[in-house]
N, C-alpha and C positions, 0 to 999 in steps of 0.2 A: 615412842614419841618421835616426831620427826625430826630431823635435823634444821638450824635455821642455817639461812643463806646468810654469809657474810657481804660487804657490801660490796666486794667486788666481783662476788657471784650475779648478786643480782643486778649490777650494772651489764655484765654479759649476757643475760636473761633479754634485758630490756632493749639493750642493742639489736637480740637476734630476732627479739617480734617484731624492731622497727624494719629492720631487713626484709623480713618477709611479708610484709604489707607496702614497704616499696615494689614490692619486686609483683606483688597481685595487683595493686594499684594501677601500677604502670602500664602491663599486659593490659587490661580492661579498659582505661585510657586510650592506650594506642591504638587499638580493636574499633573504636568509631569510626565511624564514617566521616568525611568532612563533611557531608552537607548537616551531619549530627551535631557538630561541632558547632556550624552555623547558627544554628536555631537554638542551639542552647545557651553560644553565648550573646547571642540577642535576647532571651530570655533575662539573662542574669544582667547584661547591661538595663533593661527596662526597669529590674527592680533597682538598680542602682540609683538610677538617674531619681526613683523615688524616697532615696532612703535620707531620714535626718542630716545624718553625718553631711552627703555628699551636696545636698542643698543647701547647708550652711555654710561649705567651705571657700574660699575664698584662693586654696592650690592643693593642688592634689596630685601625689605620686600613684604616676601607673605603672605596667611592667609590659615587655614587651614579649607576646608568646610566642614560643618554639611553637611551630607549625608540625614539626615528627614529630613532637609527644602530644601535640594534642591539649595543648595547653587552652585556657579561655582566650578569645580573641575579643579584647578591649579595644579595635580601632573605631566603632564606631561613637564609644562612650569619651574617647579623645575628640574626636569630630565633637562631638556637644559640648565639651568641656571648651575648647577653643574656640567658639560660637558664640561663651558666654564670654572668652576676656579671662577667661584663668591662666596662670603659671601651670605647667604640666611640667612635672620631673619624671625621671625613668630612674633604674638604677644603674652603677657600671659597676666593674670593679678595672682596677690598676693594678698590672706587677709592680714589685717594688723588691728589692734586695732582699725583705727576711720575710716576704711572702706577697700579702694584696691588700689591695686598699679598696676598700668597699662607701657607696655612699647612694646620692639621689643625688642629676643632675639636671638641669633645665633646659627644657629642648625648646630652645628660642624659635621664635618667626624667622621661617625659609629656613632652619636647619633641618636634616633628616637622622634617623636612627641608622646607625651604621654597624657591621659589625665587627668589633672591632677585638679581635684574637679571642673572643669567648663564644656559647653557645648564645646566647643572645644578643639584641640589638640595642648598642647603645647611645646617647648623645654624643656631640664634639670633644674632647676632652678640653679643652678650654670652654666651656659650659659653666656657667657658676656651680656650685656645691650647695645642697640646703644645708644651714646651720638652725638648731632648735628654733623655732617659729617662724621658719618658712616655710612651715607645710602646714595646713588645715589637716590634710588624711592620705594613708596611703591604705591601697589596694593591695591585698599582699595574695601570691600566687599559692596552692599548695598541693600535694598529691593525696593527702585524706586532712579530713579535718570534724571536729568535735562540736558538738552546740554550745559547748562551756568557750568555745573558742582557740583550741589547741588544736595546730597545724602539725604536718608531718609532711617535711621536704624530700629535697634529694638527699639529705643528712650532709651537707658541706655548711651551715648555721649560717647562711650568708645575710639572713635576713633576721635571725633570732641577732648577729653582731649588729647590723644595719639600725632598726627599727630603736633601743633604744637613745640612740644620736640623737632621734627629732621626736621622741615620743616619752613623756609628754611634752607639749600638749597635741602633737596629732595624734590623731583616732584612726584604728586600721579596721579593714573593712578584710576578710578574707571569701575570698570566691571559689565555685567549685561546683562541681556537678554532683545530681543528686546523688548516684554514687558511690560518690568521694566519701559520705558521711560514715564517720564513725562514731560508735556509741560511747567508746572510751581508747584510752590511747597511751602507752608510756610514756610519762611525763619526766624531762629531767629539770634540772636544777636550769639548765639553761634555757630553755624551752620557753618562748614570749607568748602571751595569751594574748590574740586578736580581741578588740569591744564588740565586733559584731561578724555574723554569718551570712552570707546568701549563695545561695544554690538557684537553679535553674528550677527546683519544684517547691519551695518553700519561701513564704515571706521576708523579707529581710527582719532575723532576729537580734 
């Protein structure tokens, strides 16, 4: 009979297939082409612009993609969103003495994304901060993700810490190529479940 895994077995279990589906993910990502990249995330912006969530909201957090991995490129679903008169937030994070300080900030008229000591681009730091109901919805980035709606990061929880501050009541929309999709996914205790999917080949679910 076999032996069972105790739980700290099988939290090392769990860590090392997230490892390795970072690590195939990534490859396969980065391996695009940019004009691939182009077209798919025009693709995925098109289904956005039609999705419940993002036509009901009233502000919406977007994220700003790393160009070397091959992230989705959201600038043109910003351009629409700023067309209609929305608030757009990005995310930052801040050092701080016993580590970072993570949030959504508002990228006002005439500011730019900047980057500022991290791998992505972010608002002013004097930028306001959303506090619970100042978001309608955030777009959340990931490197595979599930129809149930469970994502899989870089493994740093910057967004699994993030997302419960303003949620609920915003609604997270996660984006991705098709891919990205996975059929199932080690799930931990910390681990946020996005409301909805869209990919570049599938309807917004």
């Amino acid at each position: 009979m076999p032996a069972t895994l105790d739980a700290q077995e099988q939290e090392t279990l769990r860590r090392q297939a997230k490892a390795a589906l970072r690590k195939r993910l990534s490859a396969l990502r980065c391996a695009l082409p940019v004009q691939s990249v182009v077209d798919r995330s025009r693709r995925i912006v098109e289904r956005l612009v039609e999705h419940p969530y993002l036509i009901g909201a009233k502000s919406v957090a977007l994220f700003s993609a790393m160009p070397e991995k091959r992230e989705v490129d959201l600038t043109e679903l910003h351009e629409r969103l700023s067309e209609r008169g929305l608030p757009i937030y990005y995310p930052f994070m801040d050092s701080t003495p016993g580590g970072h300080c993570t949030g959504f900030r508002l990228l006002r008229p005439g500011d730019n994304l900047a980057m500022r000591n991290q791998r992505f681009a972010e608002p002013d730091p004097g930028a306001p901060v959303a506090l619970r109901g100042d978001l309608d919805l955030v777009i959340v980035p990931a490197l595979g993700i599930t129809l149930q709606g469970y994502r899989l990061g870089f493994g740093a929880g910057y967004y699994d810490s993030m997302l419960p501050d303003v949620c609920p009541p915003a609604k997270t929309i996660c984006v991705g190529y098709d891919f990205q999709r996975l059929i199932e996914l080690p799930v931990e205790p910390h681990d946020i479940r996005c409301d909805a999917v869209v990919t570049d080949a599938d309807e917004p679910v």
